[in-house]
C-alpha positions as CSV (number, residue, x, y, z in Angstrom):
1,X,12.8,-8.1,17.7
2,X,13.1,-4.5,19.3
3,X,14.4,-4.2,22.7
4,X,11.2,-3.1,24.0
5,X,10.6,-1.9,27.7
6,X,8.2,-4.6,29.8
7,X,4.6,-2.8,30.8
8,X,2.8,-3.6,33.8
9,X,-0.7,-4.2,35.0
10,X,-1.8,-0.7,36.7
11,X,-5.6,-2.3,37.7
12,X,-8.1,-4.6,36.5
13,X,-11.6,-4.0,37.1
14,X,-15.0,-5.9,36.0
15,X,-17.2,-4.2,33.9
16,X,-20.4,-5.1,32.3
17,X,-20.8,-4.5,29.2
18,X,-24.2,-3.4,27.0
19,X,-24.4,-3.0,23.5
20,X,-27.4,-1.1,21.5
21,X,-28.8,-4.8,20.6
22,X,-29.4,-6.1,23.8
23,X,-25.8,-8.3,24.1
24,X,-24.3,-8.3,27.0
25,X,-21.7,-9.5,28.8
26,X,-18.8,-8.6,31.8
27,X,-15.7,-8.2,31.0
28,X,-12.2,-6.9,32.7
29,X,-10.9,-4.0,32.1
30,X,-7.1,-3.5,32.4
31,X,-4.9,-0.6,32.4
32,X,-1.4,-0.4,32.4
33,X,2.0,1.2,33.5
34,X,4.7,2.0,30.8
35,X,3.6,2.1,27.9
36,X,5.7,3.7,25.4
37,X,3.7,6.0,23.7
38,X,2.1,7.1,27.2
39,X,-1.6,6.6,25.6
40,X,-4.2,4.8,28.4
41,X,-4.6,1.9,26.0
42,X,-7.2,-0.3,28.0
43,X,-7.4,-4.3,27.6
44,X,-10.7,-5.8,27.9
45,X,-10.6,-9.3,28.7
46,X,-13.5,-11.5,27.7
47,X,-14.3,-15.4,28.5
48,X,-11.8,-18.0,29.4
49,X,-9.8,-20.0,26.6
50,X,-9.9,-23.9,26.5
51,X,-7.4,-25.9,27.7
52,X,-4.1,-26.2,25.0
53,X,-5.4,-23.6,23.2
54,X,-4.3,-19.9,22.0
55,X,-6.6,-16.5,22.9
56,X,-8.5,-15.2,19.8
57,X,-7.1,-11.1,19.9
58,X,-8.1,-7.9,18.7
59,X,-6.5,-4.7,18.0
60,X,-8.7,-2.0,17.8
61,X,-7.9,1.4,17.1
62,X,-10.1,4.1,18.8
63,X,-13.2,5.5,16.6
64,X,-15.2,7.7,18.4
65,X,-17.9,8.1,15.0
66,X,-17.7,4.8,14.8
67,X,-17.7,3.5,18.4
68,X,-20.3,5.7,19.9
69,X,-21.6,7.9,17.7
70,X,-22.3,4.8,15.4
71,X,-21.2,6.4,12.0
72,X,-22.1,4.9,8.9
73,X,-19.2,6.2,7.2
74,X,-16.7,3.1,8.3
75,X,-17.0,-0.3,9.7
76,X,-15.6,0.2,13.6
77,X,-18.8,0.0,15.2
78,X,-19.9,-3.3,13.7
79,X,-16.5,-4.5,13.9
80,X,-16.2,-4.0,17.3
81,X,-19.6,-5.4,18.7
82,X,-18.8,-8.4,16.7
83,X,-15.2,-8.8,18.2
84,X,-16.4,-8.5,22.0
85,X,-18.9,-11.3,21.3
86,X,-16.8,-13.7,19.7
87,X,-13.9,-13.3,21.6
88,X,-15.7,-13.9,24.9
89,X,-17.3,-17.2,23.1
90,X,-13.8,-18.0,22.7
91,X,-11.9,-16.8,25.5
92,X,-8.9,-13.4,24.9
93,X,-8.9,-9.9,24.8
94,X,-9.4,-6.9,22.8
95,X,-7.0,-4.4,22.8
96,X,-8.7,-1.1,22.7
97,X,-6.4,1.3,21.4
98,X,-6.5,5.4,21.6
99,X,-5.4,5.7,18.1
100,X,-8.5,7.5,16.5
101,X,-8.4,7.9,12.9
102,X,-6.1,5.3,12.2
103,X,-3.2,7.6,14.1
104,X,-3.7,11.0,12.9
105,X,-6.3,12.4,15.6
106,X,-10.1,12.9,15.6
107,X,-10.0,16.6,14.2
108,X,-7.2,15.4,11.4
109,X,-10.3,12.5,10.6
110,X,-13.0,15.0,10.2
111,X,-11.1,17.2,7.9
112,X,-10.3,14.4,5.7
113,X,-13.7,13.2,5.6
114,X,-14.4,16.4,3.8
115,X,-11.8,15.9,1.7
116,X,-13.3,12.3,0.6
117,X,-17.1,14.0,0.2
118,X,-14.8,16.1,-2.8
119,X,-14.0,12.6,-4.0
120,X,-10.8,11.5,-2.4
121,X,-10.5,7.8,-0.7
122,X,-9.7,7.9,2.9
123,X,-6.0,7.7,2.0
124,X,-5.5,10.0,-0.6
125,X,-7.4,12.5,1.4
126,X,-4.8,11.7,4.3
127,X,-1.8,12.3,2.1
128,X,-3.5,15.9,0.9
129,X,-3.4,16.7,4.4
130,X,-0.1,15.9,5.0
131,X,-0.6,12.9,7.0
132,X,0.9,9.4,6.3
133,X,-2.0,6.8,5.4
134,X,-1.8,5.3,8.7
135,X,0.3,5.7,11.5
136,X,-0.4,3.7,13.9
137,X,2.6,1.8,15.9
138,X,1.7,-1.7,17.7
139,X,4.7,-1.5,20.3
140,X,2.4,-0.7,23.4
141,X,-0.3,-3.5,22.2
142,X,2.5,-5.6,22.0
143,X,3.6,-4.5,26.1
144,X,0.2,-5.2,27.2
145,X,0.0,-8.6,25.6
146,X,3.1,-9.5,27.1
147,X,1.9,-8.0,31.1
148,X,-1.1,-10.2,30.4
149,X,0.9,-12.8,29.8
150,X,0.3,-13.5,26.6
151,X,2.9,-13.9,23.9
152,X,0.8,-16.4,21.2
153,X,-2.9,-15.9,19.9
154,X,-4.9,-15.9,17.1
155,X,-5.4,-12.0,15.8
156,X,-9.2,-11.0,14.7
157,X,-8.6,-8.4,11.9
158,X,-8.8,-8.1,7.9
159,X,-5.4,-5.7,8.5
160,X,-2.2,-7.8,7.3
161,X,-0.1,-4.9,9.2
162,X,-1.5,-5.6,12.1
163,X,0.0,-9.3,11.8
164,X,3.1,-8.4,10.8
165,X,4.1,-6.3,13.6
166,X,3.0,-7.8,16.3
167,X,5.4,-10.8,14.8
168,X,8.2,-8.0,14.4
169,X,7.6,-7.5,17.5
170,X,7.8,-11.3,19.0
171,X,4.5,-11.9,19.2
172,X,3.6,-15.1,17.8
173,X,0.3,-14.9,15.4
174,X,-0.9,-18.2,14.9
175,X,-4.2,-17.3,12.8
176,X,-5.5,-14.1,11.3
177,X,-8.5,-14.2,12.1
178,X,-11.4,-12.2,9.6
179,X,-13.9,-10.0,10.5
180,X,-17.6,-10.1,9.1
181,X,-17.8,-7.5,6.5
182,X,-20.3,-5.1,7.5
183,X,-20.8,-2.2,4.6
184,X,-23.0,0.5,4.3
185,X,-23.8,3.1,1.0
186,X,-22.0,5.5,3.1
187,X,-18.8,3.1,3.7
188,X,-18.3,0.7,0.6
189,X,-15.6,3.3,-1.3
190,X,-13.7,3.0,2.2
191,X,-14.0,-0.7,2.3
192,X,-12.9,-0.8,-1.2
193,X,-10.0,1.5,-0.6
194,X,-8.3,-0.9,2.4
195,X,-8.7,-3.5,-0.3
196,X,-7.0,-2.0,-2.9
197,X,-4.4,0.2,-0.8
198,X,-3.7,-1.7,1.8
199,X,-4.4,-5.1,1.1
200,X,-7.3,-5.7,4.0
201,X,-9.1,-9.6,3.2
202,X,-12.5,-8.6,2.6
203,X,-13.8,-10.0,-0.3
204,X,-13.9,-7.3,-3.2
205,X,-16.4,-8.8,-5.4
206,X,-19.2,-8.1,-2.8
207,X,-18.2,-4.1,-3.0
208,X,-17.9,-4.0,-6.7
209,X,-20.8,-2.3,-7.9
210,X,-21.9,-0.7,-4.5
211,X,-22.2,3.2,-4.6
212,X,-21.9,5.4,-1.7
213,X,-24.9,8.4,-1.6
């Protein structure tokens, strides 16, 4: 385990939350002192877990298409509506991290979205850019779990990487946790393409056959 510098709790503040739908719920926002990559990484916190048992966690990276823009092109905005509601049945917190485009930036994104309308999948277009196929380092989620307290949960994602270093980095991952898989004609190839790159646990025989227009 890395010898990682301890974060600290900058403010916590209730917020209620709407989504598009018509869920709602309040949640707490946290910020945080420290971090290593000096990003303003916010924890929400959601519900209360039971008695004995471990918060249900998500990491989830920054996507502003996605997030608020509601792009069709990838799965962040379902995938993130769904996480706020099940963690708060549950009780834990979703990590929302500023690491848009899975690292490389929002501009970096674009550009290799018009690489993949030329036929590339979102990580070959990455590497024709110059970029690695994702970049993005879980050391500060790891300090704010641990200024929250919390050093054992069950992780909500379909990303094995995400697992595996939050356990390099001490964190104990009881459960990995999937997400509902939520495609579009504009996001199957990338669905299939985290599948087939990068090992993501959505089920590929429900995207086999799907075209994207």
């Amino acid at each position: 385990m890395p010898d990682t510098p301890a974060a600290t709790q900058r403010a916590r503040v209730r917020v209620p939350l709407r989504f598009h739908d018509g869920y709602c719920v309040d949640a707490e926002l946290v910020t945080f002192h420290g971090l290593v990559d000096g990003q303003e990484h916010v924890a929400v916190v959601l519900g209360e877990p039971a008695p004995g048992s471990v918060p249900l966690v998500r990491l989830h990276s920054e996507c502003l298409t996605g997030d608020a823009f509601g792009s069709a092109r990838c799965d962040c905005g379902p995938q993130l509506r769904e996480a706020v509601e099940r963690i708060a049945a549950t009780g834990g917190v979703l990590l929302y991290l500023r690491q848009e485009g899975r690292g490389i930036g929002l501009y970096n994104k674009l550009d290799a979205y018009a690489l993949q309308d030329q036929g590339l999948d979102t990580y070959e277009a990455n590497a024709a850019l110059g970029l690695p196929e994702d970049d993005r380092d879980y050391t500060s989620a790891a300090q704010m779990l641990r200024a929250l307290g919390i050093t054992s949960l069950d992780l909500l994602s379909n990303n094995p990487d995400k697992a595996e270093q939050l356990r390099d980095l001490g964190i104990d991952v009881h459960d990995r946790v999937p997400t509902g898989v939520f495609t579009t004609p504009h996001n199957v190839r990338y669905l299939r393409a985290k599948v087939l790159q990068t090992q993501h646990t959505l089920p590929l025989a429900s995207l086999t056959g799907l075209s994207a227009v």
